[in-house]
PyMOL Python script that loads the backbone (N, CA, C, O; Angstrom):
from pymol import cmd

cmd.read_pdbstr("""\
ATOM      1  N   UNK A   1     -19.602 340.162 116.090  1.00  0.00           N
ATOM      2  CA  UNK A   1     -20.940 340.655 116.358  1.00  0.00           C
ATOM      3  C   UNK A   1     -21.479 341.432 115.160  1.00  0.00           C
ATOM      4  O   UNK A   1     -22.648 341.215 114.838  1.00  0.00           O
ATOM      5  N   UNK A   2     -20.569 342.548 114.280  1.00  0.00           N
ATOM      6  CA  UNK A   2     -21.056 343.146 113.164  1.00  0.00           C
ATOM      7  C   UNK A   2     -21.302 342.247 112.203  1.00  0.00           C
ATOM      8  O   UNK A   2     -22.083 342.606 111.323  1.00  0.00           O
ATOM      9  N   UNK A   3     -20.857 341.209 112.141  1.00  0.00           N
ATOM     10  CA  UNK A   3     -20.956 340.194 110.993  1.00  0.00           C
ATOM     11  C   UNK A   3     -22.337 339.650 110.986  1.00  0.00           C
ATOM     12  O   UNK A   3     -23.070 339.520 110.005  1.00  0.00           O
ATOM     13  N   UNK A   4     -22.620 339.308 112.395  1.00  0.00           N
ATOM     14  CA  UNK A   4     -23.690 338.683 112.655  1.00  0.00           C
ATOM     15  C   UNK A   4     -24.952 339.653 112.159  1.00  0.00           C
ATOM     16  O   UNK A   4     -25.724 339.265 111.283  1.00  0.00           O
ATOM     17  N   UNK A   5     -25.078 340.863 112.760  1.00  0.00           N
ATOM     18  CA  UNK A   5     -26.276 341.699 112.618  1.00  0.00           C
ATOM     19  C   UNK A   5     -26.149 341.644 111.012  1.00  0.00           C
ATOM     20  O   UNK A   5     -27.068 341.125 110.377  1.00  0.00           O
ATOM     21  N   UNK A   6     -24.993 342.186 110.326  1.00  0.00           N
ATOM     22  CA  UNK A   6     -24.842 341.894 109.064  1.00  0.00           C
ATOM     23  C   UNK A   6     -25.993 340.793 108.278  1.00  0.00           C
ATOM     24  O   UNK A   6     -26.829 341.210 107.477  1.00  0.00           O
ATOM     25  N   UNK A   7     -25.900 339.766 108.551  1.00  0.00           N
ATOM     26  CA  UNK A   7     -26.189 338.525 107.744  1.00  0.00           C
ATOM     27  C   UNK A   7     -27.654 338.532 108.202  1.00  0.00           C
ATOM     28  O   UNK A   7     -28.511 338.379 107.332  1.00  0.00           O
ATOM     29  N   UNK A   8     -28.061 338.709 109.596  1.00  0.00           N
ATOM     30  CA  UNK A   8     -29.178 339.082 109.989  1.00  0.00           C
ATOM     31  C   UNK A   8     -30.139 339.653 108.989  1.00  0.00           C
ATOM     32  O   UNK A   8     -30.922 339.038 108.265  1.00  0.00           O
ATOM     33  N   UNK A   9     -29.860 341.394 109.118  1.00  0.00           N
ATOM     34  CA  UNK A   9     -30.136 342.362 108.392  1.00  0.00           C
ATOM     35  C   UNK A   9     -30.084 342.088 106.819  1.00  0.00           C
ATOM     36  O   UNK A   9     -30.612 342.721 105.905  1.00  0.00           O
ATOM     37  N   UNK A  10     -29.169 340.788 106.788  1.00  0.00           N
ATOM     38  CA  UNK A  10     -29.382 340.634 105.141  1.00  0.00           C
ATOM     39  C   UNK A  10     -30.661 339.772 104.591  1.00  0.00           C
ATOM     40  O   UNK A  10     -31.380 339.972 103.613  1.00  0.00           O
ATOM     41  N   UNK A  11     -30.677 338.763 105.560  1.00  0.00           N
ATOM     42  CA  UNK A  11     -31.632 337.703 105.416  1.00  0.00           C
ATOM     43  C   UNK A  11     -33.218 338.459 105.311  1.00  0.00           C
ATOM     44  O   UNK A  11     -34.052 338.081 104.488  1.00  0.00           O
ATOM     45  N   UNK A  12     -33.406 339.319 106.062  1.00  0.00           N
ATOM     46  CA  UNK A  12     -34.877 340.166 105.979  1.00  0.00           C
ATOM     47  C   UNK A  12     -34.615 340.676 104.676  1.00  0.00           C
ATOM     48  O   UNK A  12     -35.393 340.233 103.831  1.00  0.00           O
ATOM     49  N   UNK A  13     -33.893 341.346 104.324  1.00  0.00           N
ATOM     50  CA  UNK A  13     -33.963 341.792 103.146  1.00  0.00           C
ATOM     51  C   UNK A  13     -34.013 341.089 102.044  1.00  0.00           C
ATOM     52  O   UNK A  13     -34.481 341.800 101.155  1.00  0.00           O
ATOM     53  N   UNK A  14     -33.762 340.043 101.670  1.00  0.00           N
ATOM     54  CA  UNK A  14     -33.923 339.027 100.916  1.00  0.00           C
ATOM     55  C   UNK A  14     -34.949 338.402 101.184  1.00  0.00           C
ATOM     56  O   UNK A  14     -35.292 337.960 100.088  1.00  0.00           O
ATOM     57  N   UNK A  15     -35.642 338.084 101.891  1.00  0.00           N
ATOM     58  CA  UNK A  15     -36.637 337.611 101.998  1.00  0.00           C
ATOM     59  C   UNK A  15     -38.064 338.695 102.161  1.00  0.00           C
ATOM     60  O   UNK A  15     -39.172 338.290 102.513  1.00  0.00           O
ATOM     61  N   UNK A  16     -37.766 339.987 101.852  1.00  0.00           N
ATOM     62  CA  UNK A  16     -38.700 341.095 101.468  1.00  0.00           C
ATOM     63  C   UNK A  16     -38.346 341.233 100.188  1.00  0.00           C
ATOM     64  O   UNK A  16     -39.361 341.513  99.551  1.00  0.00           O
ATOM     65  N   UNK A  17     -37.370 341.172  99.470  1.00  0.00           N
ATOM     66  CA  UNK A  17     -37.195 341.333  98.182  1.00  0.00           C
ATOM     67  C   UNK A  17     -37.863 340.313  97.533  1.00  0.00           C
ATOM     68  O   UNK A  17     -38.267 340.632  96.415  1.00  0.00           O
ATOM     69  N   UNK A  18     -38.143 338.999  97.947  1.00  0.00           N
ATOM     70  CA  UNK A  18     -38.350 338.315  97.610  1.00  0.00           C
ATOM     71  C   UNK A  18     -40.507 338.214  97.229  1.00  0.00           C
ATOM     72  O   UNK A  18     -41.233 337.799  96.325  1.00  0.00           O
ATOM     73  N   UNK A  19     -40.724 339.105  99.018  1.00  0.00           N
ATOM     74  CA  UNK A  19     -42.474 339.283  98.677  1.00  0.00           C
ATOM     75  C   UNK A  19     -42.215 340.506  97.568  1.00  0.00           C
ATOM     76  O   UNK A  19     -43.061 340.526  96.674  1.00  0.00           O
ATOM     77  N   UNK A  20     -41.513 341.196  97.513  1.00  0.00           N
ATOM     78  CA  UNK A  20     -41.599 342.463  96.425  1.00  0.00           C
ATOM     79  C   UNK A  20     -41.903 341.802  95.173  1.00  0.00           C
ATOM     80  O   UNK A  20     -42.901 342.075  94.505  1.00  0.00           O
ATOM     81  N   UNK A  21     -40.797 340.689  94.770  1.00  0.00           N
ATOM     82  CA  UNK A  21     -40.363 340.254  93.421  1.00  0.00           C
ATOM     83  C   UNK A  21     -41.991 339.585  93.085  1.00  0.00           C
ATOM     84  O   UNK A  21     -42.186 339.469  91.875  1.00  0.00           O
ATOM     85  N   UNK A  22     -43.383 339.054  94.135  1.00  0.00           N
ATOM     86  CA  UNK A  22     -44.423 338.200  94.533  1.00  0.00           C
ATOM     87  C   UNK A  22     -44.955 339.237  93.789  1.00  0.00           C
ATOM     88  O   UNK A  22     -45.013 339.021  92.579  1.00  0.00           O
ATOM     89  N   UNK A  23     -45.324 340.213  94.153  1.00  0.00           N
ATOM     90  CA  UNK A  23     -46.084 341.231  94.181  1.00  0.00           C
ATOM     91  C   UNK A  23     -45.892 342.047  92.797  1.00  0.00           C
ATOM     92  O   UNK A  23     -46.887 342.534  92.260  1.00  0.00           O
ATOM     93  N   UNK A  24     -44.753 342.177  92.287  1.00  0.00           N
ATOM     94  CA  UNK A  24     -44.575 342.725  91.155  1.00  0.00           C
ATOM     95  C   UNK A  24     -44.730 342.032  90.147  1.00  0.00           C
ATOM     96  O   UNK A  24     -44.948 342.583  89.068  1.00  0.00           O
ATOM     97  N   UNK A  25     -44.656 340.670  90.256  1.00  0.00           N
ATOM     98  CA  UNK A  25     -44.775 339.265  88.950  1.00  0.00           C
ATOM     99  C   UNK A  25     -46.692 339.322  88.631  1.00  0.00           C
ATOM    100  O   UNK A  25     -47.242 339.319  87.530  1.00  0.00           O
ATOM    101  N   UNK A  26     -47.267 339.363  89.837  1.00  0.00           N
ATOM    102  CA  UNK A  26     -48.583 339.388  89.800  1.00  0.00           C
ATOM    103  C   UNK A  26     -49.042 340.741  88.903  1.00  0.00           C
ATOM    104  O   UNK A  26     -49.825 340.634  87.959  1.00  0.00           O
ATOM    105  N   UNK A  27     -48.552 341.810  89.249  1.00  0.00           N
ATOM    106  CA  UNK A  27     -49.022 343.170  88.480  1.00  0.00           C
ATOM    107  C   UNK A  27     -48.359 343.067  86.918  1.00  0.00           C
ATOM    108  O   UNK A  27     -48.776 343.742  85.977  1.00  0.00           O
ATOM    109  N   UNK A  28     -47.623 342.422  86.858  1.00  0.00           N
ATOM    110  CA  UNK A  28     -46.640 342.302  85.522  1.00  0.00           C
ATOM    111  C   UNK A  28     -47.897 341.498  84.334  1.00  0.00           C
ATOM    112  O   UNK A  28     -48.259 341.856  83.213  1.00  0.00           O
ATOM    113  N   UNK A  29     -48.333 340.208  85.258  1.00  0.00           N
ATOM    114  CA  UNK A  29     -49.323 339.389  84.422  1.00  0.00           C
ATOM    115  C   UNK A  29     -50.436 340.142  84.209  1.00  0.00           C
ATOM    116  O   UNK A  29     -51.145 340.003  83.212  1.00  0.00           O
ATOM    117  N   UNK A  30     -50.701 341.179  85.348  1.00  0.00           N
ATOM    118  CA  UNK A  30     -52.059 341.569  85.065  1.00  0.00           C
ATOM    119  C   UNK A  30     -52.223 342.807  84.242  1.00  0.00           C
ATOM    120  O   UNK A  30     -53.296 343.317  83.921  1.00  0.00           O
ATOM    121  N   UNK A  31     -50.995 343.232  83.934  1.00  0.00           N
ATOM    122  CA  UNK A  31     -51.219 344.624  83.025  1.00  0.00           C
ATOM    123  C   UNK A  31     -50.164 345.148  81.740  1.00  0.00           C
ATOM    124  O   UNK A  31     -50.127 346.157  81.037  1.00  0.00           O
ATOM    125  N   UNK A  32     -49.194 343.673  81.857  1.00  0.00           N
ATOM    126  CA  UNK A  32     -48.730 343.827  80.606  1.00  0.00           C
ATOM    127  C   UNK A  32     -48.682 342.125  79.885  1.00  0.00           C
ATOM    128  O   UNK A  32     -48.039 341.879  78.864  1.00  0.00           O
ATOM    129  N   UNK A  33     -49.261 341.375  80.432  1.00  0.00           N
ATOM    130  CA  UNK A  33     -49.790 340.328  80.007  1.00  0.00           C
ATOM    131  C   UNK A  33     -51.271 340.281  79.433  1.00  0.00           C
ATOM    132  O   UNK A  33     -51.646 339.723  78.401  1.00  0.00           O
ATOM    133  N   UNK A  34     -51.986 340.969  80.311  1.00  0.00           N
ATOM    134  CA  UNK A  34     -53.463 340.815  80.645  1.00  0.00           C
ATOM    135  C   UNK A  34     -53.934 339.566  80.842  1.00  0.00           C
ATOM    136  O   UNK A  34     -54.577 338.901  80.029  1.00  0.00           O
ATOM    137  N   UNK A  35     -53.596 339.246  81.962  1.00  0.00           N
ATOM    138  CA  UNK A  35     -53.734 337.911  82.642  1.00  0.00           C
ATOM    139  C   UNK A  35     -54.819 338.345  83.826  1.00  0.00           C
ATOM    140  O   UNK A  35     -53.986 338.503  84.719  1.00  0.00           O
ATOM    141  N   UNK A  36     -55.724 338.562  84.281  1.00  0.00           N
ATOM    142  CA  UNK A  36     -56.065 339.698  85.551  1.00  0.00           C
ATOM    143  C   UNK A  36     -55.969 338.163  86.653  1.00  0.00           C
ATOM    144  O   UNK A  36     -56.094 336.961  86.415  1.00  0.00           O
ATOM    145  N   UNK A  37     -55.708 338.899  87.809  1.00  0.00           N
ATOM    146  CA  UNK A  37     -55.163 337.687  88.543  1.00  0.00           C
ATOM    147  C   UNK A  37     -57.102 337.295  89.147  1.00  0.00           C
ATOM    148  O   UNK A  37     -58.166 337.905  89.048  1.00  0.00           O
ATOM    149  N   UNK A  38     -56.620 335.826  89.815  1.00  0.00           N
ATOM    150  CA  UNK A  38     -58.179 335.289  90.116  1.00  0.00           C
ATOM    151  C   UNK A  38     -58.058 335.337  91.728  1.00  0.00           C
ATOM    152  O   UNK A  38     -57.106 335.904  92.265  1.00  0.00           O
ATOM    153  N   UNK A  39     -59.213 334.625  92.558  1.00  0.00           N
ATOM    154  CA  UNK A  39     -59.316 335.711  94.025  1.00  0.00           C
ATOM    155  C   UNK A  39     -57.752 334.684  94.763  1.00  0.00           C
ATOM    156  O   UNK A  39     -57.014 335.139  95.636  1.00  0.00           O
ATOM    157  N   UNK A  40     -57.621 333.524  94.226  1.00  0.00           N
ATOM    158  CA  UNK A  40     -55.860 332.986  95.158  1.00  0.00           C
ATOM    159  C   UNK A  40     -55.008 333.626  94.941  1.00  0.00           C
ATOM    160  O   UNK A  40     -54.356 333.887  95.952  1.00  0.00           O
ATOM    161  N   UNK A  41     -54.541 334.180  93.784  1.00  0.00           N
ATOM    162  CA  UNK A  41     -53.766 335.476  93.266  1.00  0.00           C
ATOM    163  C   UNK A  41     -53.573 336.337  94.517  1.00  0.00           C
ATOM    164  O   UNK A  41     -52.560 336.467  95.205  1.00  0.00           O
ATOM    165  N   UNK A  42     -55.066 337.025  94.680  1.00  0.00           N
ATOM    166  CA  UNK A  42     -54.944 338.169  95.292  1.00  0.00           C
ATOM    167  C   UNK A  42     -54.715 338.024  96.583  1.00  0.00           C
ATOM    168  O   UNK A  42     -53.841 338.533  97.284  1.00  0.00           O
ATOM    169  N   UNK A  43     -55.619 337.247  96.862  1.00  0.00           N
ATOM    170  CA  UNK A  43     -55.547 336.578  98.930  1.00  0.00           C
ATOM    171  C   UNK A  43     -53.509 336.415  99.302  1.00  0.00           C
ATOM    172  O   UNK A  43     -52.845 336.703 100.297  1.00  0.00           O
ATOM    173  N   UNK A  44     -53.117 335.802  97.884  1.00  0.00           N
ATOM    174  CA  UNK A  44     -51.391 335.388  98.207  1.00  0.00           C
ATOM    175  C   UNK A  44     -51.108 336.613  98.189  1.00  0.00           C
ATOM    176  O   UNK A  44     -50.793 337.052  99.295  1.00  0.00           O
ATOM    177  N   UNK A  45     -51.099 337.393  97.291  1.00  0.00           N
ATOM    178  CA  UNK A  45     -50.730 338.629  97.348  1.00  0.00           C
ATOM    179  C   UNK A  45     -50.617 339.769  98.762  1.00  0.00           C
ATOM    180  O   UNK A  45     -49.774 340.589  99.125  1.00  0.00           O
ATOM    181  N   UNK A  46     -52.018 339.282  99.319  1.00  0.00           N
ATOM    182  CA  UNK A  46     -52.094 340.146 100.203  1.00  0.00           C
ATOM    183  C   UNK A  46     -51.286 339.710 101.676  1.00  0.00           C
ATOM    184  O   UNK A  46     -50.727 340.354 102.563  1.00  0.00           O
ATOM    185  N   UNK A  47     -51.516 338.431 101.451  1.00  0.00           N
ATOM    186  CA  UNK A  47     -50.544 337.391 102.353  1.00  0.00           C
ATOM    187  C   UNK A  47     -48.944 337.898 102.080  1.00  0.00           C
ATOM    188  O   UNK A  47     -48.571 338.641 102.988  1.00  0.00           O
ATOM    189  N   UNK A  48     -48.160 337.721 101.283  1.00  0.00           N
ATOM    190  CA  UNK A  48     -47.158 337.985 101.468  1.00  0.00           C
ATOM    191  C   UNK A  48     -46.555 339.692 101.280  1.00  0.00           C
ATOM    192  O   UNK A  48     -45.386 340.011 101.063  1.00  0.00           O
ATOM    193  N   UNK A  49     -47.904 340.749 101.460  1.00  0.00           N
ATOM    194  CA  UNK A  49     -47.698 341.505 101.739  1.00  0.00           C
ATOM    195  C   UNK A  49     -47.882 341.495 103.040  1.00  0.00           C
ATOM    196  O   UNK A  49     -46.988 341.885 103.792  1.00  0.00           O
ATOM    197  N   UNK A  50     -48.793 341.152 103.393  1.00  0.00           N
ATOM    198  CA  UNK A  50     -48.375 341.090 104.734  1.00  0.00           C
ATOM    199  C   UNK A  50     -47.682 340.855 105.927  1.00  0.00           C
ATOM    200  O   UNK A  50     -47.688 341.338 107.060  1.00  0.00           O
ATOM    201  N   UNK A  51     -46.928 339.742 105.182  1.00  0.00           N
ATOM    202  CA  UNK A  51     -45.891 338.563 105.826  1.00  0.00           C
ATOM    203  C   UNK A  51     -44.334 339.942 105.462  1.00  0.00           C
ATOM    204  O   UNK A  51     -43.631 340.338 106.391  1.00  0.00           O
ATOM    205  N   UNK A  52     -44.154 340.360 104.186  1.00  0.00           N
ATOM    206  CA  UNK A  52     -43.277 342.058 104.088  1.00  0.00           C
ATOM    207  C   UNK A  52     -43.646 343.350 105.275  1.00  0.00           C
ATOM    208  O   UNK A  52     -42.905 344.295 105.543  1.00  0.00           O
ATOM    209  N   UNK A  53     -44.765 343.115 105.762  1.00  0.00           N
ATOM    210  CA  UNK A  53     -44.688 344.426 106.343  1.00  0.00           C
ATOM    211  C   UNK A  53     -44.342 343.763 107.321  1.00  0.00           C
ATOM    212  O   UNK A  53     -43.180 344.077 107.579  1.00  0.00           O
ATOM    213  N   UNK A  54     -44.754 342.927 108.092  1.00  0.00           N
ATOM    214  CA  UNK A  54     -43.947 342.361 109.166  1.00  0.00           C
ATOM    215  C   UNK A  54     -42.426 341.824 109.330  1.00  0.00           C
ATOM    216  O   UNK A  54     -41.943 341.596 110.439  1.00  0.00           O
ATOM    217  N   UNK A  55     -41.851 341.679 108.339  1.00  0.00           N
ATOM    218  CA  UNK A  55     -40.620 341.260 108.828  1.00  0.00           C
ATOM    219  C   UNK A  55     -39.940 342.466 109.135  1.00  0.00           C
ATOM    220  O   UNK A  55     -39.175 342.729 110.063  1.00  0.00           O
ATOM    221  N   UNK A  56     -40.558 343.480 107.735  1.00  0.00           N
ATOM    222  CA  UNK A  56     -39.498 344.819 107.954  1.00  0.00           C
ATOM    223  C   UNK A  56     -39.886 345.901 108.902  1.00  0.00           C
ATOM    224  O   UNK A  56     -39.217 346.913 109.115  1.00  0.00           O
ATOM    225  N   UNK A  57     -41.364 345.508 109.613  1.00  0.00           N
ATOM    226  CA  UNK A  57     -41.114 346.887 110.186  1.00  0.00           C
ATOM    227  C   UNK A  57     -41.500 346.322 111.762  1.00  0.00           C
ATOM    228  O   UNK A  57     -41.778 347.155 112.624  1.00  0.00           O
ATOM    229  N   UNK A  58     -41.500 344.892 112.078  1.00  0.00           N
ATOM    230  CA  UNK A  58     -41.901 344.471 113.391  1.00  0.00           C
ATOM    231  C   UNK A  58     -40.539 345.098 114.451  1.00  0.00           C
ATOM    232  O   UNK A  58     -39.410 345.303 114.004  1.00  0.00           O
ATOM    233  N   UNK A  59     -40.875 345.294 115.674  1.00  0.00           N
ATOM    234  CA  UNK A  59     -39.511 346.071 116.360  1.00  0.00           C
ATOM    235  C   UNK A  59     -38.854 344.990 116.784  1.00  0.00           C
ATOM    236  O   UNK A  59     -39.672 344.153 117.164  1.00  0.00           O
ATOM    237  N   UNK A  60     -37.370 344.496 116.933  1.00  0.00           N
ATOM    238  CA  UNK A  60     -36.699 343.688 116.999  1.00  0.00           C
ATOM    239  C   UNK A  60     -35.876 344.255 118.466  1.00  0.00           C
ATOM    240  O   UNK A  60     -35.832 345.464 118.694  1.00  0.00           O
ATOM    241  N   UNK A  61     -35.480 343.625 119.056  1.00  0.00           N
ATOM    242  CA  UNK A  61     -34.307 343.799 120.169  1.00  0.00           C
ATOM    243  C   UNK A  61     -33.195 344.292 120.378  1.00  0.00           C
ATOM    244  O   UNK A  61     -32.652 344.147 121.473  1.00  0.00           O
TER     245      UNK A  61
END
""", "prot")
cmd.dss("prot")
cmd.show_as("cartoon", "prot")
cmd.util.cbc("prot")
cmd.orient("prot")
């Protein structure tokens, strides 16, 4: 059973690390590239911030 919640608990996290890694590549282009992102940029952005706040903070069982 600990194993399980384990791998569980891992998978969200990897897959929030993953909108983090989204979110930080975009600010990376836009301010040490100077790339400024265009409005699909931002809409994804806000999308897989959003899709992060939900995995990590929706209440689970």
């Amino acid at each position: 059973m600990e194993k399980n919640i384990q791998l569980i608990l891992h998978s969200y996290l990897y897959a929030a690390y993953g909108g983090v890694f989204v979110i930080l590549s975009l600010l990376w282009g836009w301010k040490i590239d100077r790339i400024p992102p265009d409005l699909p940029d931002i809409i994804g952005c806000f999308l897989v911030t959003l899709g992060v706040v939900i995995m990590m903070y929706y209440p689970r069982g």
